[in-house]
C-alpha positions as CSV (number, residue, x, y, z in Angstrom):
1,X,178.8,182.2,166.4
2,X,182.5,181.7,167.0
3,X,184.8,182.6,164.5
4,X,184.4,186.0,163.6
5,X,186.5,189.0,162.7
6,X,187.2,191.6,165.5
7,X,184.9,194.2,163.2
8,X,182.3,191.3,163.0
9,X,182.8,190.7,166.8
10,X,183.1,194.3,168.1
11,X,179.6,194.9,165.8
12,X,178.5,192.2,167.4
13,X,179.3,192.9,171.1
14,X,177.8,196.5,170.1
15,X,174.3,194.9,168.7
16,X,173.9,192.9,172.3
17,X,174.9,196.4,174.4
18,X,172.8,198.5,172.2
19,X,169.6,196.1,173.0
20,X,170.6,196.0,176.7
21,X,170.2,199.2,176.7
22,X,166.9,199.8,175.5
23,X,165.4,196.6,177.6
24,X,166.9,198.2,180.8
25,X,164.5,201.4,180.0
26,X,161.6,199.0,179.1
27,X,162.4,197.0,182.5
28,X,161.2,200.0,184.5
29,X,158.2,200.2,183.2
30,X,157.3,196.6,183.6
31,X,155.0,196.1,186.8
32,X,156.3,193.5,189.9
33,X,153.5,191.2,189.2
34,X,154.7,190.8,185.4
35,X,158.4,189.6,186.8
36,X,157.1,187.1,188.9
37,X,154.7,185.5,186.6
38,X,157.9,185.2,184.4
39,X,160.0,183.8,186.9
40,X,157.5,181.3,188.2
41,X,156.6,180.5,184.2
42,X,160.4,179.7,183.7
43,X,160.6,177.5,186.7
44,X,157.4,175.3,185.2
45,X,159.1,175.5,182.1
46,X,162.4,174.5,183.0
47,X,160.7,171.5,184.8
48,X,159.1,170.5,181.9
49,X,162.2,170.4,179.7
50,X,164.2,168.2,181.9
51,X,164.8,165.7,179.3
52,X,165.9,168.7,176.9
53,X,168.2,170.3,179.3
54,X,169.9,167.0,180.4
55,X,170.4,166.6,176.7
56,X,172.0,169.6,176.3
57,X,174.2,169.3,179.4
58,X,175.5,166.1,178.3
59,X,176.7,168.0,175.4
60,X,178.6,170.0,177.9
61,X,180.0,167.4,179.9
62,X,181.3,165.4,176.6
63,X,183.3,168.2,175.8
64,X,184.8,168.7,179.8
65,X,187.7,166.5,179.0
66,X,188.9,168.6,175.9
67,X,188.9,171.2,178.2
68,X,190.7,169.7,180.7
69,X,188.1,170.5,183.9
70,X,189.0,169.2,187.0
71,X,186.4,166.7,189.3
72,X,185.2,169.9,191.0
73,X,184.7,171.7,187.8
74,X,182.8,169.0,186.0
75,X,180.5,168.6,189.2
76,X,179.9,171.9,188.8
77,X,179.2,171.6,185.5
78,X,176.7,168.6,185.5
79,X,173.2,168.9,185.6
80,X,170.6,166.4,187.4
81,X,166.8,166.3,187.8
82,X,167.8,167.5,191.1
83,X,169.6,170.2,190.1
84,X,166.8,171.6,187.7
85,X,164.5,170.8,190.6
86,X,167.0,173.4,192.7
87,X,166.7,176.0,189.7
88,X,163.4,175.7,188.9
89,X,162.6,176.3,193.2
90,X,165.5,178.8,192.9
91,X,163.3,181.3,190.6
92,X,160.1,180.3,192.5
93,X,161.6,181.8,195.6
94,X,162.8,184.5,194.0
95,X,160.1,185.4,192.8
96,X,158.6,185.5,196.1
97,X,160.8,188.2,197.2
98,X,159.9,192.0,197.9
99,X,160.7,194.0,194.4
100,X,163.3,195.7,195.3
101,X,162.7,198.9,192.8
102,X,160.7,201.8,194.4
103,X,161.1,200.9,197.8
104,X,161.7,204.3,199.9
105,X,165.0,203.8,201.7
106,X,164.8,207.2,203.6
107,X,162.8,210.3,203.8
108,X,162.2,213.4,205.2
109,X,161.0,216.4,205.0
110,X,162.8,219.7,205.1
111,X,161.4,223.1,207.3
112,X,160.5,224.7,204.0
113,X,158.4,222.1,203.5
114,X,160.2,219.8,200.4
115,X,159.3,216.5,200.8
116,X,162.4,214.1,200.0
117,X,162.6,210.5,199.2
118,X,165.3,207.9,198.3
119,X,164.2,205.6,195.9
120,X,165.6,202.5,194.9
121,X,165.9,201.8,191.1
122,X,168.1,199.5,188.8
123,X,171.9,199.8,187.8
124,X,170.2,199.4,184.1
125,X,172.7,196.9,182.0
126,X,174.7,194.5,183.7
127,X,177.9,192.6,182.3
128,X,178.1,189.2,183.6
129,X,181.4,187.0,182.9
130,X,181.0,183.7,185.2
131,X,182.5,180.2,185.1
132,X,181.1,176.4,184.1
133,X,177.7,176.5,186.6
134,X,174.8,176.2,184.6
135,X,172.6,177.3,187.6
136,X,174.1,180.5,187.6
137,X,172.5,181.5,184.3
138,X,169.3,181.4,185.6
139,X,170.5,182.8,189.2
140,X,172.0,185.8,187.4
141,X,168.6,186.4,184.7
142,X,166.4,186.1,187.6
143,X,167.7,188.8,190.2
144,X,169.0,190.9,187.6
145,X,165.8,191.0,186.0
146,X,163.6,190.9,189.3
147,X,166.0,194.3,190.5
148,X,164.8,195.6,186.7
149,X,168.2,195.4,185.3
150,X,168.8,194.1,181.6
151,X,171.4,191.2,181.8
152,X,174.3,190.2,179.3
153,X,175.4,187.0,180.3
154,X,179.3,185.4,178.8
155,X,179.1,182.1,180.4
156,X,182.5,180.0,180.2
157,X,182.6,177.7,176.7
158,X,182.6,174.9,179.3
159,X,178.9,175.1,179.9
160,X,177.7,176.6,176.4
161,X,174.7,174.4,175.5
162,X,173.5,174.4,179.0
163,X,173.2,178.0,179.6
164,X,171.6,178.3,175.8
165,X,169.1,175.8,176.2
166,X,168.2,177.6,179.9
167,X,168.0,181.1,178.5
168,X,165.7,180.0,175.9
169,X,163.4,178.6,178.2
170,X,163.5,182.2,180.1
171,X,163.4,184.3,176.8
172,X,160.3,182.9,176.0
173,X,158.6,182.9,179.1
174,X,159.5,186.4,178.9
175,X,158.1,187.3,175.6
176,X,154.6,185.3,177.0
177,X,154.8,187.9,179.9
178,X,155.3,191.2,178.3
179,X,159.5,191.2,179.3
180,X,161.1,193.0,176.7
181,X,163.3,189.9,174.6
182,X,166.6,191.5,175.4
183,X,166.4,191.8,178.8
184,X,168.4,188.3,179.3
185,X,171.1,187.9,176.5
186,X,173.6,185.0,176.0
187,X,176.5,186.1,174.2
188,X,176.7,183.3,171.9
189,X,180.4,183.5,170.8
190,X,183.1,181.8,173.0
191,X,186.1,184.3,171.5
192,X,187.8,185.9,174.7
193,X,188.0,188.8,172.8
194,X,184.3,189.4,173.0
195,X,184.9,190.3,177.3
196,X,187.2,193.1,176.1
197,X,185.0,194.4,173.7
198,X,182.1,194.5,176.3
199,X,184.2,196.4,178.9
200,X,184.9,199.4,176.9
201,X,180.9,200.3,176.8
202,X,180.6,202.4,179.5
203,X,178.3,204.1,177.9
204,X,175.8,200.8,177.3
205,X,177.0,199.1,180.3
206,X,176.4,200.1,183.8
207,X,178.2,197.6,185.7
208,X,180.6,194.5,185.3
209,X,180.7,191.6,187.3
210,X,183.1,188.6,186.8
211,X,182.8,185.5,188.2
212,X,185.1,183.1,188.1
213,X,189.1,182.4,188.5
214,X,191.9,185.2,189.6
215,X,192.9,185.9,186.2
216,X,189.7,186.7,185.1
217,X,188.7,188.7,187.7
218,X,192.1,191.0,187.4
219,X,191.4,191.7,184.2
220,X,187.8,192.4,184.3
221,X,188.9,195.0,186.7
222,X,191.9,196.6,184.8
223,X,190.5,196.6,181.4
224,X,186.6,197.9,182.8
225,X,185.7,201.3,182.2
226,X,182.5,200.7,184.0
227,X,182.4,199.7,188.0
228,X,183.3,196.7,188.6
229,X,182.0,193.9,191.2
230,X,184.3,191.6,192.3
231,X,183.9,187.9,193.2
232,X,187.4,186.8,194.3
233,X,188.6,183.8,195.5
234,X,187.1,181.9,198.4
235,X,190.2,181.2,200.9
236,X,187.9,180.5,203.8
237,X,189.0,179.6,207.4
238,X,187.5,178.1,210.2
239,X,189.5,179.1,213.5
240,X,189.5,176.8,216.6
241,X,189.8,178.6,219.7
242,X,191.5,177.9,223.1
243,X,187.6,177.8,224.2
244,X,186.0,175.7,221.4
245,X,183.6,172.8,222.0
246,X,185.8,170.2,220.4
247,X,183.1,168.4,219.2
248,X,181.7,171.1,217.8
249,X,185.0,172.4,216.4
250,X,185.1,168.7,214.9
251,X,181.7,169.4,213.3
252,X,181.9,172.4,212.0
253,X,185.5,171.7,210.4
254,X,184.0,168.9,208.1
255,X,181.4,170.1,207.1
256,X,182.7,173.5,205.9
257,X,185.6,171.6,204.1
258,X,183.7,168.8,202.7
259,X,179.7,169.1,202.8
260,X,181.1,170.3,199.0
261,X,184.5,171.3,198.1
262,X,184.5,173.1,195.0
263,X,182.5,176.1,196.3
264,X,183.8,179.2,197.1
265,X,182.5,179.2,200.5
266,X,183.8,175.7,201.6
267,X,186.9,176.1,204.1
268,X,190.7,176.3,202.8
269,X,192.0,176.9,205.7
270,X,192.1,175.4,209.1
271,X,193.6,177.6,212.3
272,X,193.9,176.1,215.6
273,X,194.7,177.8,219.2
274,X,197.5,175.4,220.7
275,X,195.9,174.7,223.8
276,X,193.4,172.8,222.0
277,X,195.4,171.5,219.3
278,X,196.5,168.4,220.9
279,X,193.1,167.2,221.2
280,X,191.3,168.6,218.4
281,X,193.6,167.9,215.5
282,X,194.6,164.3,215.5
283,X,190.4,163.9,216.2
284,X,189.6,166.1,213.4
285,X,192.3,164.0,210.9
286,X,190.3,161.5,211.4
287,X,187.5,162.6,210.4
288,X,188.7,164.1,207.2
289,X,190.1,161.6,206.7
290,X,187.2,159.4,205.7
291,X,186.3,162.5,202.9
292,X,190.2,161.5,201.9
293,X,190.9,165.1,202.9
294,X,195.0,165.8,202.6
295,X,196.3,167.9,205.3
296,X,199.0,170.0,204.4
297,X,200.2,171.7,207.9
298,X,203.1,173.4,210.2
299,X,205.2,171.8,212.6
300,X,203.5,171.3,215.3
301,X,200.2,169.6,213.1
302,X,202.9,167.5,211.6
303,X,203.9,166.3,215.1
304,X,200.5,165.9,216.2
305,X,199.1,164.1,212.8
306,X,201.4,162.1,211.2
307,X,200.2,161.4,208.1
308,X,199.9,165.7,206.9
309,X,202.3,166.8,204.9
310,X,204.5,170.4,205.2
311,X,202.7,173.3,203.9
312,X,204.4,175.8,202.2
313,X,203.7,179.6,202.5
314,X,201.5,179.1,199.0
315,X,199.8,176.4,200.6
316,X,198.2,179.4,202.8
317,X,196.9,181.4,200.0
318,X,195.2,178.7,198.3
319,X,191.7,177.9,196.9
320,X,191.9,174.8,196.5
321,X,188.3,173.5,195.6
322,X,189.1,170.1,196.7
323,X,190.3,167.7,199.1
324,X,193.2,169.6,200.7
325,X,193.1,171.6,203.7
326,X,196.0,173.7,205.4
327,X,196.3,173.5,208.8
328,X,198.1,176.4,211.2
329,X,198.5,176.5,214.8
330,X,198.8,179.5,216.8
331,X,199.7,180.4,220.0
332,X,196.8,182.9,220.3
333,X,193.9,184.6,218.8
334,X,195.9,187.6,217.8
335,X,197.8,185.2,215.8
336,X,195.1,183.7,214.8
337,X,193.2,186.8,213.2
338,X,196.6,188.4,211.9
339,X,197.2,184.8,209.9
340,X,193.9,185.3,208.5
341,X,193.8,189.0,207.8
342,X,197.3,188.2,205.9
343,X,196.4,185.3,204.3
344,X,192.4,185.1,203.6
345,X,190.8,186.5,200.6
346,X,187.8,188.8,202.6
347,X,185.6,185.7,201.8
348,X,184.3,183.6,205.0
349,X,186.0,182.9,208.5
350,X,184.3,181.4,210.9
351,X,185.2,181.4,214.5
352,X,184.1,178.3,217.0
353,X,184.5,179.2,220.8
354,X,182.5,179.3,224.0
355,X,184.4,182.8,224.9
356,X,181.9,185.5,223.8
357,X,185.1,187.7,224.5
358,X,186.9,186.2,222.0
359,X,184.3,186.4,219.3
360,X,183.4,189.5,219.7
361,X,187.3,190.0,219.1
362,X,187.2,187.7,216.3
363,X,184.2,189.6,214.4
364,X,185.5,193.1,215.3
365,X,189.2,192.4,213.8
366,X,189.1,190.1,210.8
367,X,188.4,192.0,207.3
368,X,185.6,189.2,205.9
369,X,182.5,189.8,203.9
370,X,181.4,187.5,206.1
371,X,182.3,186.5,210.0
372,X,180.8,183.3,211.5
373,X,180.2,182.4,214.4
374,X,179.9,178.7,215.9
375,X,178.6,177.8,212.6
376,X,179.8,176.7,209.1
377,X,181.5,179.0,206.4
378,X,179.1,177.0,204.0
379,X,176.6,179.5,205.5
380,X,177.7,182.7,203.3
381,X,175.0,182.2,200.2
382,X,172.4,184.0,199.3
383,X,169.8,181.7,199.9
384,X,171.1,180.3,203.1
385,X,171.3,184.5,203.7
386,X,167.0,184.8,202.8
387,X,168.5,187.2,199.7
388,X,167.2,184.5,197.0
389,X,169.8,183.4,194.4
390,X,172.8,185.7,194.3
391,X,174.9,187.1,191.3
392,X,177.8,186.4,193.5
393,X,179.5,187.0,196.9
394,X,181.4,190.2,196.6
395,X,184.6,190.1,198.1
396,X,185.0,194.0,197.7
397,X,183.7,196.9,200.0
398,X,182.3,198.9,196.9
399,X,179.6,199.3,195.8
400,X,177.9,195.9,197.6
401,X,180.0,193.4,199.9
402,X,178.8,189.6,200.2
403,X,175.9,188.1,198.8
404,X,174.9,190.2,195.9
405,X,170.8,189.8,196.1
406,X,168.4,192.0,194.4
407,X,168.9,194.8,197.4
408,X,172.7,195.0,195.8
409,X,171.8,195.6,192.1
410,X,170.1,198.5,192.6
411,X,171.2,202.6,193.4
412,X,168.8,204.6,194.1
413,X,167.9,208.4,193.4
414,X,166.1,211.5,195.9
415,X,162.9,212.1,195.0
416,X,162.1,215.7,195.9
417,X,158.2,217.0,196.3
418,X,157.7,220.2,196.8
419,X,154.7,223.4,196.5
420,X,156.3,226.0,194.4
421,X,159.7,226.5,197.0
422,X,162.7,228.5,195.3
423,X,165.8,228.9,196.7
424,X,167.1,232.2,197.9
């Protein structure tokens, strides 16, 4: 489907939400055991259909130039053996995770003698509006449908025949497990105006969660009349401290920025204490060097690395998803945090330091979904977290912040047992 009418598209849009809808109250009735034999059917599956899948990727990846996708977007769009292998193990893991739904979060019970439980249970439809990752299809379809949650999937155009031919392989492992069919939907259409059609069903759709570029994301969020679940930009930073083991520092710098760039969690942004400057940054240029990594700095980097270039206040805002990294020096860590509470986008920062002082500061005061410690922003993923795949890595505080695992598409309701008590 892609040219349609808006009546044929809005009818259309309203056939998928309608179905949603009636899988998400099939979905609670389906038992844990029947949601992992699906997920562990689509990982054989998917391994079996390698060939297939490649196939329909390279599809995909003919297309990329049309499109204009940059190097980090076509690597994000390309699928290998290796890759399938990571999906296929992806879903196995996931599978291997605690069901989230039923799980007593609290309880208690009252002097007159009601017993009260909170209960975890499913959001019930979710809208999902993501970029050119082929993974994330089956990501999404598993811990939605592992939380019990029905799934409508708008993938970008980019990636069409990759997430098709994935969701077929999980639509029919679902039917040979007793999944209702709609509980993972493709929309099939690449017409934008399909997204706004889908946003005005609050009464179908639960909750909305977009994936993808700033744009996208803004708009989810103004034209939704259902929550919304952000995934914003990932302007990451790794601070150097006055106290950091350079070689460390040196470590930890690289391989945030460059163990792979066109992630969301990969550093943006690089913020060094001037006490250590002199040392650490012409040592760490180096070393990005080699990843042809362009730094793009203030003053003092420019005097003490030669071959950056002057950043410009942008420059500091940036998610740039590929080789180029800004560099800042400050003068101390309040600097430091108020140039990353200003200029971050509540993603990752990471602090490295031998002060425990200092990092308790550092973890107190910056506004992150995630704070690091001595380690690598690369860190802040679901699976690195033990959640499983993730639907994303909220950069919001409502209604779920970070890695969005099962635990974060749910609710819950109070569950009250009681003998016959009225209320006087």
């Amino acid at each position: 489907m892609t040219d349609t009418t808006n009546t044929e598209l809005s009818n259309y849009c309203l056939d998928i939400a309608r179905r949603a809808k009636v899988a998400s109250a099939e979905l609670v009735r389906v038992s844990g055991q029947q949601k992992n034999d699906w997920l562990r059917e689509s990982a054989r599956m998917l391994r079996e259909r390698i060939d297939d899948l490649e196939a329909a990727n390279q599809h995909d990846l003919d297309a990329a130039p049309s499109y204009r996708l940059t190097d980090a977007q076509i690597d994000r769009l390309r699928l290998t053996s290796d890759r399938i292998e990571g999906i296929a193990a992806a879903l196995e893991e996931i599978a291997m995770l605690a069901d989230p739904i039923g799980e007593v979060i609290d309880s208690s019970v009252r002097p007159n003698g009601l017993d009260i439980h909170k209960v975890r249970v499913p959001l019930g439809v979710v809208f999902f509006i993501y970029e050119s990752r082929p993974n994330v299809t089956a990501d999404a379809a598993a811990i939605c449908v592992k939380s019990s949650n029905a799934v409508i999937l708008r993938g970008g155009k980019e990636a069409i025949h990759s997430s098709r031919a994935i969701v077929e392989v999980l639509a029919e492992a679902a039917k040979n497990n007793g999944l209702p069919a709609d509980a993972v939907q493709l929309v099939s259409t690449t017409d934008r105006e399909a997204v706004g059609h889908f946003l005005k069903m609050a009464d179908l759709i639960d909750v909305a969660i977009p994936r993808g570029g700033d744009g996208l994301i803004r708009r989810v969020s103004a034209e939704a009349a259902m929550p919304v679940i952000k995934h914003f930009a990932g302007n990451c930073h790794v601070y150097v401290d006055r106290a950091a083991d350079v070689e460390m520092a040196e470590l930890i710098t690289v391989n945030a920025k460059c163990q792979r760039m066109g992630v969301c969690n990969a550093a943006e942004s690089l913020v060094v204490h001037t006490e250590i400057a002199g040392e650490f940054l012409p040592r760490v240029a180096m070393s990005l060097d080699q990843h042809k990594v362009e730094l793009r700095g203030d003053a003092r980097t420019l005097e003490l690395v030669p071959i950056a270039k002057q950043a410009t206040d942008r420059d500091y805002d940036e998610e740039f998803l590929g080789p180029v990294l800004a560099v800042k020096v400050v003068e101390s860590l309040d600097e430091a945090i108020d140039h990353i509470n200003q200029h971050g986008s509540k993603h990752t920062d990471a602090i490295v330091t031998t002060d425990l002082l200092a990092a308790e500061e550092f973890v107190k005061r910056v506004d992150t979904s995630a704070v690091v410690v001595n380690a690598s922003t690369r860190f802040n993923d679901g699976g690195q977290f033990g959640l499983g795949a993730e639907i994303g890595i909220s950069t919001d505080k409502f209604h779920a912040r970070g890695p969005c695992g099962l635990k974060e598409l749910t609710s819950y309701k109070y569950v009250v047992h009681g003998q016959g008590q009225l209320r006087e």
